[in-house]
C-alpha positions in Angstrom: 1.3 6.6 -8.1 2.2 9.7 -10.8 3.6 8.8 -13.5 6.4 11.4 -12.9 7.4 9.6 -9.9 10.3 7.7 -9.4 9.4 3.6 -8.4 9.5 0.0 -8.3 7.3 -2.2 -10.9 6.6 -5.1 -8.4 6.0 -7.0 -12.0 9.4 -6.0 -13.5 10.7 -9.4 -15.3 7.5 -10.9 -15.2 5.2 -8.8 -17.7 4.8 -10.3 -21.0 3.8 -8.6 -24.3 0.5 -10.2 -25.2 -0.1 -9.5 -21.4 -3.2 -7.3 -20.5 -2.5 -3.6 -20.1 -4.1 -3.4 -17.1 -3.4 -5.2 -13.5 -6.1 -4.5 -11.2 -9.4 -3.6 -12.4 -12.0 -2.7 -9.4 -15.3 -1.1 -9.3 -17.5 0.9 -6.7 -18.6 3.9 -5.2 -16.2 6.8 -4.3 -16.8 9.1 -1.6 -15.3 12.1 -0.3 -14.2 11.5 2.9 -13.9 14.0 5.7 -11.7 13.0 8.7 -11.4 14.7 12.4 -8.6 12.9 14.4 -7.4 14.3 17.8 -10.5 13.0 19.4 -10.6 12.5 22.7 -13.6 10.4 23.2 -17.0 9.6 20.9 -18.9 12.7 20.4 -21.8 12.9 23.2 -25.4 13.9 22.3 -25.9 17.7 22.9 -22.3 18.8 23.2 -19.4 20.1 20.7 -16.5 18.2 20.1 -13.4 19.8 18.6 -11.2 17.7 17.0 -7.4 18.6 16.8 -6.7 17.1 13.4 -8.5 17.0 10.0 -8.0 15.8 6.3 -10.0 14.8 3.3 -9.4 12.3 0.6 -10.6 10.2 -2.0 -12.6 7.4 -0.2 -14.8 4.4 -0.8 -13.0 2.2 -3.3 -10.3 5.1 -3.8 -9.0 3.7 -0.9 -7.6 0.3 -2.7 -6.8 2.0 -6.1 -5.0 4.3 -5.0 -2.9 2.2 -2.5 -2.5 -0.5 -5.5 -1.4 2.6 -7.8 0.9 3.9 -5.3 2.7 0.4 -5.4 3.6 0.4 -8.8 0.6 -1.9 -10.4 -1.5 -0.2 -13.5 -5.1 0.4 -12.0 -8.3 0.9 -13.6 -10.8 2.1 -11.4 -15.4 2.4 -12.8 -17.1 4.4 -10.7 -19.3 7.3 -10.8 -18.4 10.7 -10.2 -20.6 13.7 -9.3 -20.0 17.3 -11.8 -20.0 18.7 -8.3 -16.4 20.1 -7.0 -16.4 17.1 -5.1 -16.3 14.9 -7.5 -14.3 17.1 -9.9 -11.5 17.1 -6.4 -12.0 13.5 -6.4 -11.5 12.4 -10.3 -8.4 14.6 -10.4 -6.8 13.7 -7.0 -7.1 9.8 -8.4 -6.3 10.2 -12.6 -3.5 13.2 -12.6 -2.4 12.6 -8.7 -2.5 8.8 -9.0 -2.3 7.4 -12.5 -5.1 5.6 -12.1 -6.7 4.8 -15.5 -10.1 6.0 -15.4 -11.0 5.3 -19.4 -14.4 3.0 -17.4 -15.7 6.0 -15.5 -18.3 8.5 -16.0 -19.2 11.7 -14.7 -23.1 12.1 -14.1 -24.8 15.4 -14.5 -26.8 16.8 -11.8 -25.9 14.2 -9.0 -23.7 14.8 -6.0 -20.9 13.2 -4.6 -21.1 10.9 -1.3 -19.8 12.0 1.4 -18.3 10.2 4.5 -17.4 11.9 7.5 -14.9 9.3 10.2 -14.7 10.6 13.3 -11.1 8.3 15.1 -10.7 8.2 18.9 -8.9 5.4 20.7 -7.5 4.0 17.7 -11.6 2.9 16.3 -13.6 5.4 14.2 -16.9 5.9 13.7 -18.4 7.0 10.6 -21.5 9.0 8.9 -22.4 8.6 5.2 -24.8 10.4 3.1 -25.3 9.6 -1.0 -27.9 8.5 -3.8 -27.4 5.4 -6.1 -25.7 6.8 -9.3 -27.4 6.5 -12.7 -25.6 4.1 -14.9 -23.7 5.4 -18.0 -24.9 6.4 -21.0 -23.9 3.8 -23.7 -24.8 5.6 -27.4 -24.5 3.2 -29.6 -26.2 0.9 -27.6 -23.1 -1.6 -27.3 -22.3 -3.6 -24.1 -20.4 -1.7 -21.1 -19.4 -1.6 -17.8 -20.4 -4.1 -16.0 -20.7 -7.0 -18.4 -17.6 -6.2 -20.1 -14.5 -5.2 -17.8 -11.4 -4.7 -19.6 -9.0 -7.5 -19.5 -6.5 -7.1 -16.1 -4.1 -9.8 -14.5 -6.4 -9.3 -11.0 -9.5 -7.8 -10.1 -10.8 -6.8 -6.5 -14.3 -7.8 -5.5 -16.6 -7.1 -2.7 -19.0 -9.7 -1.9 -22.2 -9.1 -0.7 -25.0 -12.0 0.8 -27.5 -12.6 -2.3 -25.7 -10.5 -4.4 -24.3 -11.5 -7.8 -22.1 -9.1 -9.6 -22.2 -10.2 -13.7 -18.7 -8.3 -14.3 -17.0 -10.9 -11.9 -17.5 -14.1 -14.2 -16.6 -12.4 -16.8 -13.7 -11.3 -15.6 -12.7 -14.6 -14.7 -13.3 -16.3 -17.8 -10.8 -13.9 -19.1 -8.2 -14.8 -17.1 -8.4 -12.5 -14.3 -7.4 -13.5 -10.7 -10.2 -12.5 -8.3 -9.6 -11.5 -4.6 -12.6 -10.7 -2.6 -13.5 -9.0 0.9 -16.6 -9.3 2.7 -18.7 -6.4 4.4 -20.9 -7.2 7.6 -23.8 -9.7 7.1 -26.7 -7.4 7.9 -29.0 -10.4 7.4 -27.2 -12.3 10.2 -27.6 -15.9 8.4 -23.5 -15.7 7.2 -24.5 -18.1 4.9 -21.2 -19.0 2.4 -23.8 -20.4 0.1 -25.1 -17.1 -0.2 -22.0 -15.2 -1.4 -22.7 -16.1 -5.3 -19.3 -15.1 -6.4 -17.2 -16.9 -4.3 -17.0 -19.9 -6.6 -15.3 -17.4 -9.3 -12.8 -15.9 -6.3 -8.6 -17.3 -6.2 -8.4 -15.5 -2.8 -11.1 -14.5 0.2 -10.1 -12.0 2.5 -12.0 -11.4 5.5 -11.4 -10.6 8.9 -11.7 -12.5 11.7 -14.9 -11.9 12.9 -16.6 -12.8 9.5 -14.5 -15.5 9.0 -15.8 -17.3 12.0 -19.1 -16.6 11.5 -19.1 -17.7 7.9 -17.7 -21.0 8.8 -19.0 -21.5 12.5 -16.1 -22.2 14.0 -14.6 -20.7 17.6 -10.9 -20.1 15.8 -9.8 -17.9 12.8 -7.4 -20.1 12.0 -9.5 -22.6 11.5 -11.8 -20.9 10.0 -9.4 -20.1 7.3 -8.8 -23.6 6.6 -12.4 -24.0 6.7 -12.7 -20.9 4.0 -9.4 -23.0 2.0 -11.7 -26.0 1.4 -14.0 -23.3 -1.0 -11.5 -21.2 -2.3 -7.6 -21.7 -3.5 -6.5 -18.9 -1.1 -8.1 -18.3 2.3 -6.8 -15.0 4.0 -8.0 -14.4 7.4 -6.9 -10.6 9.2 -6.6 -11.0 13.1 -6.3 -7.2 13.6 -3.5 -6.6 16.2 -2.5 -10.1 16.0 -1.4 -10.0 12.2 -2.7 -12.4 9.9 -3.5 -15.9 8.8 -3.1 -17.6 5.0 -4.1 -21.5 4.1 -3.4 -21.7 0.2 -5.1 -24.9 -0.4 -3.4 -25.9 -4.1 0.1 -26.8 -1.9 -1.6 -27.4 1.5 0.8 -24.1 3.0 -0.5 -21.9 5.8 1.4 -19.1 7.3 1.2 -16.6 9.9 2.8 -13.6 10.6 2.1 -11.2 13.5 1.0 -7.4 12.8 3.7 -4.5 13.5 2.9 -2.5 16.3 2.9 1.4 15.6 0.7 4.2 17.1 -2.6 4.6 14.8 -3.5 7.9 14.0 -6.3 6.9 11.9 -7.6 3.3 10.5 -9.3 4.2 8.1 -8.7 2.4 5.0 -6.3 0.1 6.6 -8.3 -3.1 5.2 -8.1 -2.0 1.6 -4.3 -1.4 2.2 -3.9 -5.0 3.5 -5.5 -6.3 0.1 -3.6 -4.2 -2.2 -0.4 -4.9 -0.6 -1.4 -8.9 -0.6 -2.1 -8.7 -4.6 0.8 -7.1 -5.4 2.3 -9.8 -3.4 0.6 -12.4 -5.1 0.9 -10.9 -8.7 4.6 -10.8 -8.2 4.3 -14.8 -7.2 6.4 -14.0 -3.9 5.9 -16.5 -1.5 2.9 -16.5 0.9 4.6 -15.5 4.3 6.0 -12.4 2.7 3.0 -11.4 1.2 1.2 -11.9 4.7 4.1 -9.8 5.6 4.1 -6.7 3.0 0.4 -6.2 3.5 0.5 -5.6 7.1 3.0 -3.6 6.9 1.4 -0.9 4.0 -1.3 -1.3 6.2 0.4 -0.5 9.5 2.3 2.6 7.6 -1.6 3.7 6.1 -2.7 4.0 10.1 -0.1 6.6 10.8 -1.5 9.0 8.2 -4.6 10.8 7.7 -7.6 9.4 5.3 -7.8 6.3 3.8 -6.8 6.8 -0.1 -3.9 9.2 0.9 -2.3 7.6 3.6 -1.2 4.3 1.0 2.3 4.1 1.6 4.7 4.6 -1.9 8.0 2.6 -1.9 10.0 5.5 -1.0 8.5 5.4 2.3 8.6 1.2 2.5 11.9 2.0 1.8 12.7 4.7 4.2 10.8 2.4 7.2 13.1 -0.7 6.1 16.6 1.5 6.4 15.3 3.2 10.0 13.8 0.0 11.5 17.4 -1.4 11.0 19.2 1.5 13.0 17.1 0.1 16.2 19.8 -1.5 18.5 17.1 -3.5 20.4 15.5 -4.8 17.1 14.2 -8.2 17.3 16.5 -9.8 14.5 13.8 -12.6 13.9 11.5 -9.9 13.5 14.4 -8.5 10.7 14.9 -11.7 8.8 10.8 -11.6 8.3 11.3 -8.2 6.2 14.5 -9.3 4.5 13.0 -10.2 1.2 12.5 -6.4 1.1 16.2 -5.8 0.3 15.9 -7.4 -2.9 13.0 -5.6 -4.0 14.4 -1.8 -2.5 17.3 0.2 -4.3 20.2 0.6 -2.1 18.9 4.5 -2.1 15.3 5.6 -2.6 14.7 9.2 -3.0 11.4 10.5 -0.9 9.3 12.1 -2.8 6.3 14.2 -0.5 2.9 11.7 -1.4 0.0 13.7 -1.5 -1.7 13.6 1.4 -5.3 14.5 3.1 -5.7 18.1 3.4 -7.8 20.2 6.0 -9.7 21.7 2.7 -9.8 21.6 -1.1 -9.6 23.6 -3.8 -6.6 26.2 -3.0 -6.7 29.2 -5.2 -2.9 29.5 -4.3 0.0 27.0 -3.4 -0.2 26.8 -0.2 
């Protein structure tokens, strides 16, 4: 979120001075993404499809920094960035549109930016990438860097990978960072916990349901979720349209909370919203249900936008859904009373501010 912007520190009250500077610290690859919505079906082989809607963002692990920016919590974001005009779209779109501290980046001469293209029909997508693995930076006085010294941060975000051990991730524990983690598909098909070496350092797992089950070999995400609890403190299990599922196995609490139906214009990114939304949650120590709570609902606001980084919802907007999702007069009032921690944390009048959003193009010559 820009600096200049008006918000809400989710932290305010709790933030102490010998405290770390930074909250979230998360690493990975950005892409730029490119995203046609307004289709009416998959492409077909040998034809031209013409999509009615396009954007382009930030993507890749822009998707979570910027949505944890965008809710008020000081991000630090290493990645590599190409000295193409992608990359140069990309750095500025995140540091001067977003805040996000990029002091653990590096630009690298000569190589170009991914690139995703998502494609979103019936409320899936489907997606084509293209990029090289970036060279590593150049450390001249030959001291350690990125990745075996992260900066200090209250939280970082992983992504766990089968037979894959990131150093950066015990380290950041050891220095007191909280460590939620995600899961990607196991191409290997074993879904072998054993095998996800950095689970031991992890407070909080977050997959979805699919991956849960197959991790634990059960027939049930919720039970799978205990079953994840019984390996790491906090066991979050996303059931898609369904909502989600939390076992917190330090009290023995488990909650649910069902998803908020709305239209989806695009999905993309939706996941990384979910996570961001759940450590801000947990940074500011609310309890678990509303946590479950806030993160689908910055995720069901991210679906009804273009892109994945630039669809994050601000607080102005969390704000502007809680005072119009009151003015229903065949609201569910249980379905109130779930979001009515939100009226301590909202200012009795937020003023919208216009987020910057996925564009058709980049690189304007003139305000458009």
């Amino acid at each position: 979120m820009s600096t200049d912007i008006p918000g809400i520190d989710p932290l305010d009250g709790l933030r102490a001075p010998q405290d770390p500077d930074c909250d979230v610290f998360l690493t990975g690859t950005v892409f730029l993404d490119i995203i046609f919505t307004g289709l009416d079906s998959a492409p077909v082989r040998g034809t031209e499809s013409w999509a009615r809607g396009m954007g382009s963002s930030p993507g890749g692990v822009a998707n979570m920094a910027t949505a944890l920016a965008r809710l008020g919590l000081h991000t630090s974001l290493a990645a590599a960035f190409g000295d193409d005009h992608y990359g140069e779209y990309c750095w500025d779109a995140l540091e001067q549109g977003e805040g996000i501290d990029l002091s653990m980046s590096h630009t690298v001469p000569g190589w170009h930016s991914p690139v995703t293209v998502s494609m979103a029909y019936e409320g899936e997508r489907t997606m084509v990438s293209h990029g090289h693995e970036a060279p590593g930076p150049v450390v001249p006085d030959g001291g350690p860097a990125f990745p075996c010294c992260p900066p200090r941060a209250r939280a970082a975000v992983a992504s766990l990978a089968p037979g894959r051990s990131e150093p950066w991730v015990a380290t950041a524990a050891r220095n007191g960072a909280r460590i939620f983690a995600d899961v990607g598909w196991d191409e290997t098909g074993r879904w072998d916990l054993d095998a996800l070496a950095d689970l031991e350092h992890c407070q909080a797992f977050l997959p979805n349901a699919e991956e849960a089950m197959r991790y634990t070999r059960t027939d049930c995400p919720r039970a799978a979720a205990h079953a994840l609890a019984e390996r790491v403190p906090l066991a979050v299990v996303t059931l898609g349209a369904e909502g989600a599922y939390a076992v917190d196995s330090a009290t023995g609490e488990s909650a649910e909370v069902p998803a908020i139906e709305v239209e989806a214009l695009d999905p993309t990114g939706a996941g990384d919203v979910f996570v961001a939304g759940f450590v801000t949650g947990t940074l500011a120590d609310w309890p678990l249900a509303d946590r479950l709570a806030f993160a689908g609902l910055t995720a069901a606001l991210s679906v009804q936008e273009f892109g994945g980084s630039l669809s994050a919802p601000g607080w102005a907007e969390i704000a502007a859904w809680w005072q119009r999702i009151r003015t229903f007069a065949d609201q569910d009032p249980a379905a109130l009373r779930r979001y009515a921690f939100l009226e301590e944390l909202l200012p009795a009048a937020t003023r919208p501010w216009p987020l910057r959003r996925a564009v058709p193009t980049i690189g304007f010559r003139h305000p458009a």
